[in-house]
PDB file as gemmi writes it, atoms N, CA and C in Angstrom:
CRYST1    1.000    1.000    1.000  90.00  90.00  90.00 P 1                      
ATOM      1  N   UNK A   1       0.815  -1.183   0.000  1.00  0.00           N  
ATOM      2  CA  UNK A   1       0.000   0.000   0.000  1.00  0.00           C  
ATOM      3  C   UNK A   1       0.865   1.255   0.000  1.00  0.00           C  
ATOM      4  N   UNK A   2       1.730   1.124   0.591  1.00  0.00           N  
ATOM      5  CA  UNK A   2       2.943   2.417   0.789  1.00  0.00           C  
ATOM      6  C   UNK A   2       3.443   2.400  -0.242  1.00  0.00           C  
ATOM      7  N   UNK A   3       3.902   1.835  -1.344  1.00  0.00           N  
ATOM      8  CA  UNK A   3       4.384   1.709  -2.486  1.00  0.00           C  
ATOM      9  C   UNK A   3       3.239   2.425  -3.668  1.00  0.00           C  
ATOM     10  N   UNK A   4       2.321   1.920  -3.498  1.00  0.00           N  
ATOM     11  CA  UNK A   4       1.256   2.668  -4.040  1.00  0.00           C  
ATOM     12  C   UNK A   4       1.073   4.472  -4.143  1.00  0.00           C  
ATOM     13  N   UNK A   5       1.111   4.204  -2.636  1.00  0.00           N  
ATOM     14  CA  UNK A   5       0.522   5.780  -2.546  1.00  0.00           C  
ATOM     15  C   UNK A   5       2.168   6.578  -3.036  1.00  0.00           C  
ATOM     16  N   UNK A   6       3.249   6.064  -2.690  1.00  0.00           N  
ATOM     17  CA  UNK A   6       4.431   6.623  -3.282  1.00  0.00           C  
ATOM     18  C   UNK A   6       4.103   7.173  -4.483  1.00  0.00           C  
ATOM     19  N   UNK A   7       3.865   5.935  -5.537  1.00  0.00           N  
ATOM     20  CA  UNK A   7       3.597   6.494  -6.925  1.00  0.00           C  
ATOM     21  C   UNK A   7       2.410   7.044  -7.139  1.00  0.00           C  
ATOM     22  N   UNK A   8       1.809   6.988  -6.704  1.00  0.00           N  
ATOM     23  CA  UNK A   8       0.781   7.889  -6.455  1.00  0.00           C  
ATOM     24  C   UNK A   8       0.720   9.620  -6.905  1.00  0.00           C  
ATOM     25  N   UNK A   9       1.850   9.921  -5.230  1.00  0.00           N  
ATOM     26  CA  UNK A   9       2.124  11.035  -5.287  1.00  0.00           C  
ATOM     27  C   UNK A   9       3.293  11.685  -6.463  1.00  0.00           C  
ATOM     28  N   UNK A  10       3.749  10.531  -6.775  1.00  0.00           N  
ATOM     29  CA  UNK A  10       5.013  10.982  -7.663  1.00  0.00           C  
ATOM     30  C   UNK A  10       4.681  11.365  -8.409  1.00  0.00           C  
ATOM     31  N   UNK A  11       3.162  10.681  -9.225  1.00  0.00           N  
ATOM     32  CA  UNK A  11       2.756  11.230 -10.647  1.00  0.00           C  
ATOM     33  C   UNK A  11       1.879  12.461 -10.712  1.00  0.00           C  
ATOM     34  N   UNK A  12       0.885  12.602  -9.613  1.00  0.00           N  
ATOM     35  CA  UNK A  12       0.601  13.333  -9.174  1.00  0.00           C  
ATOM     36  C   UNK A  12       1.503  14.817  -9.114  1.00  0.00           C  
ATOM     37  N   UNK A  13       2.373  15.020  -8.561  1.00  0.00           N  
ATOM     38  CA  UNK A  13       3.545  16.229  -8.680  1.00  0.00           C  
ATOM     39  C   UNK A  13       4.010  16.381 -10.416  1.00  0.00           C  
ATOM     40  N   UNK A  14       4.121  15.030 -11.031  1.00  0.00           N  
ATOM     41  CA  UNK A  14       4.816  15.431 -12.179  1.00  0.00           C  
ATOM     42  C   UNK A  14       3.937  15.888 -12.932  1.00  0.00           C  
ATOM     43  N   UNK A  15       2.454  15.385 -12.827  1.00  0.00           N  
ATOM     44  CA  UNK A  15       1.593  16.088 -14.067  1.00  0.00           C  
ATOM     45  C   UNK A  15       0.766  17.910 -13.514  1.00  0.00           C  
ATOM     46  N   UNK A  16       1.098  17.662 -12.685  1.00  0.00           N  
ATOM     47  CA  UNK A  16       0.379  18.983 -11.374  1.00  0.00           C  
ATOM     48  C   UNK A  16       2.112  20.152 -12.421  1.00  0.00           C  
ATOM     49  N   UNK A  17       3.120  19.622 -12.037  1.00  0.00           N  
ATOM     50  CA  UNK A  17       3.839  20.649 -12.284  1.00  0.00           C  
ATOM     51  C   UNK A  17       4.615  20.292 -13.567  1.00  0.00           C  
ATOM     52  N   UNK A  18       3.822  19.473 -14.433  1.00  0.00           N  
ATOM     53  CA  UNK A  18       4.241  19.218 -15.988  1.00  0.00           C  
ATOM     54  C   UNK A  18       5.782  19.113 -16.229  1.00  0.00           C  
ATOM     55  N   UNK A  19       6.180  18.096 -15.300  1.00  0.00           N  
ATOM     56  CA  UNK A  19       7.535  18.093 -15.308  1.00  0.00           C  
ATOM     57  C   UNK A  19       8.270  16.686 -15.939  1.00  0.00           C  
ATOM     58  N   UNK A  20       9.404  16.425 -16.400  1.00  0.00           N  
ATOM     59  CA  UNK A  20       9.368  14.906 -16.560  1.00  0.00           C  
ATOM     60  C   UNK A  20      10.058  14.656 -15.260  1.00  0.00           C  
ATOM     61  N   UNK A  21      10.004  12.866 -15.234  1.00  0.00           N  
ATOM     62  CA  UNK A  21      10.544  12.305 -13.916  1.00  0.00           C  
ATOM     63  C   UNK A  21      11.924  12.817 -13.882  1.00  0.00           C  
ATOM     64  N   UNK A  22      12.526  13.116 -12.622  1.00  0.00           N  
ATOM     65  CA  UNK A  22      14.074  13.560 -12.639  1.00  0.00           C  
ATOM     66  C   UNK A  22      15.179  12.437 -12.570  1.00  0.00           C  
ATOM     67  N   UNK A  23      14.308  11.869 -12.344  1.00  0.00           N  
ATOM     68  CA  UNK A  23      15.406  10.239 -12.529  1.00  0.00           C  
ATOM     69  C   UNK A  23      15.590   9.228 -13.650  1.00  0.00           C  
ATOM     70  N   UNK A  24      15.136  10.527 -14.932  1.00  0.00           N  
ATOM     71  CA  UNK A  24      15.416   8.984 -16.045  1.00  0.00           C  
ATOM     72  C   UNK A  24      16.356   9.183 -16.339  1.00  0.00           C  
ATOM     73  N   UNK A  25      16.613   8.263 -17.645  1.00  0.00           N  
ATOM     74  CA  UNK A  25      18.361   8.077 -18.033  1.00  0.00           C  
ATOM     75  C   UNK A  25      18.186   8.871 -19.406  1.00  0.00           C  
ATOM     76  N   UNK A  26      18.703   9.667 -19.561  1.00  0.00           N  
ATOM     77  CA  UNK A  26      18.042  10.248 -21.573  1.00  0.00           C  
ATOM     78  C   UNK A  26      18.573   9.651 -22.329  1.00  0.00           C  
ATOM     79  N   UNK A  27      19.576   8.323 -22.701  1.00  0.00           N  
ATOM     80  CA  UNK A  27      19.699   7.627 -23.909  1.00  0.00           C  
ATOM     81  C   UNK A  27      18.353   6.733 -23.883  1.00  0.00           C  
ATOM     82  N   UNK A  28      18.021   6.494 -22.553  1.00  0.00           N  
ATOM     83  CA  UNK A  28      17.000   5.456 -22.648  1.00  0.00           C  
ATOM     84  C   UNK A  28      15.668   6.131 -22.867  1.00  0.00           C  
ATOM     85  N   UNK A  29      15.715   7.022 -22.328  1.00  0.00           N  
ATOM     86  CA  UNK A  29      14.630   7.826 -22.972  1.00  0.00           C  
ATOM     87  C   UNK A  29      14.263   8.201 -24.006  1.00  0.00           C  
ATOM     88  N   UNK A  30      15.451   8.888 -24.935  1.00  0.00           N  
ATOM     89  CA  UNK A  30      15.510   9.123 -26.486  1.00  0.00           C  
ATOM     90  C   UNK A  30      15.609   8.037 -27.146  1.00  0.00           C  
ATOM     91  N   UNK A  31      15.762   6.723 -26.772  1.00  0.00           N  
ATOM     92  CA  UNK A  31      14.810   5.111 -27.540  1.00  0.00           C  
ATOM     93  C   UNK A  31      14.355   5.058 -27.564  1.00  0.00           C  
ATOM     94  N   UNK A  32      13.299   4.934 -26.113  1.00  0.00           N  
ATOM     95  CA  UNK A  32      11.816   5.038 -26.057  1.00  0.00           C  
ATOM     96  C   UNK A  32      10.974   5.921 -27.009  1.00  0.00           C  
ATOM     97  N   UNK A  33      11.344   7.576 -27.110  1.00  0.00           N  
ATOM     98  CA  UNK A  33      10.747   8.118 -27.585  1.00  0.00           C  
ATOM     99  C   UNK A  33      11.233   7.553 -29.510  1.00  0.00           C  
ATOM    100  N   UNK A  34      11.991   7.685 -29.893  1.00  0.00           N  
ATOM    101  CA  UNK A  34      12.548   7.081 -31.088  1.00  0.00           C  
ATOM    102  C   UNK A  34      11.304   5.853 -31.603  1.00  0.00           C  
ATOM    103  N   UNK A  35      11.618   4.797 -30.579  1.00  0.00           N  
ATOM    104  CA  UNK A  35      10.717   3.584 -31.001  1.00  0.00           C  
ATOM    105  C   UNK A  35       9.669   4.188 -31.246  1.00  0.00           C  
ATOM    106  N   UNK A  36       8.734   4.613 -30.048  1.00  0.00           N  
ATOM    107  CA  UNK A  36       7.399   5.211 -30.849  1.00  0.00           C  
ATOM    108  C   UNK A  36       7.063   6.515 -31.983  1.00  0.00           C  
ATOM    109  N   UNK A  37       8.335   7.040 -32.247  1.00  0.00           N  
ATOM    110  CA  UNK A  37       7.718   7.506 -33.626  1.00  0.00           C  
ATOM    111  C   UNK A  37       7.921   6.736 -34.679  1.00  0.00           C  
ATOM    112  N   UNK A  38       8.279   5.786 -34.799  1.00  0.00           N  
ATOM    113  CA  UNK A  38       8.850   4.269 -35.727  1.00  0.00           C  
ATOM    114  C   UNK A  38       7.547   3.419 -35.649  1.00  0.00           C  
ATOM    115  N   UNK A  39       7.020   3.325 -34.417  1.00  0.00           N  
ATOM    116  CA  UNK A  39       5.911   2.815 -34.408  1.00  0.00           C  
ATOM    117  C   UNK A  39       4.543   3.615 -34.963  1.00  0.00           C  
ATOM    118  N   UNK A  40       4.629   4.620 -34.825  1.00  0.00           N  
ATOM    119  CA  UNK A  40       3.438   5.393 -35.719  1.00  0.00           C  
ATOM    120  C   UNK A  40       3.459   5.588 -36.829  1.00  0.00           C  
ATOM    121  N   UNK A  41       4.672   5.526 -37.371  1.00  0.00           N  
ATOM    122  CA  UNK A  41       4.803   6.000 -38.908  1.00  0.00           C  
ATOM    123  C   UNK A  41       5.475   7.099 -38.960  1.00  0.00           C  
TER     124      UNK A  41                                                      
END                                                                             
């Protein structure tokens, strides 16, 4: 349940203050984003 409400609040703050998470990695991120424009066309 504590794990829950963690993410909870985490996403909560990031979309409240339109921020991205501060803990990603940006190569892995700029794949992610990469793959899905590959995937849309």
């Amino acid at each position: 349940m504590a794990v829950a409400k963690k993410l909870a609040v985490i996403v909560w703050h990031m979309q409240s203050k339109a921020e991205d998470y501060a803990r990603v990695r940006p190569a892995l991120h700029a794949k992610k984003l990469r793959d899905l424009e590959l995937r849309s066309g």
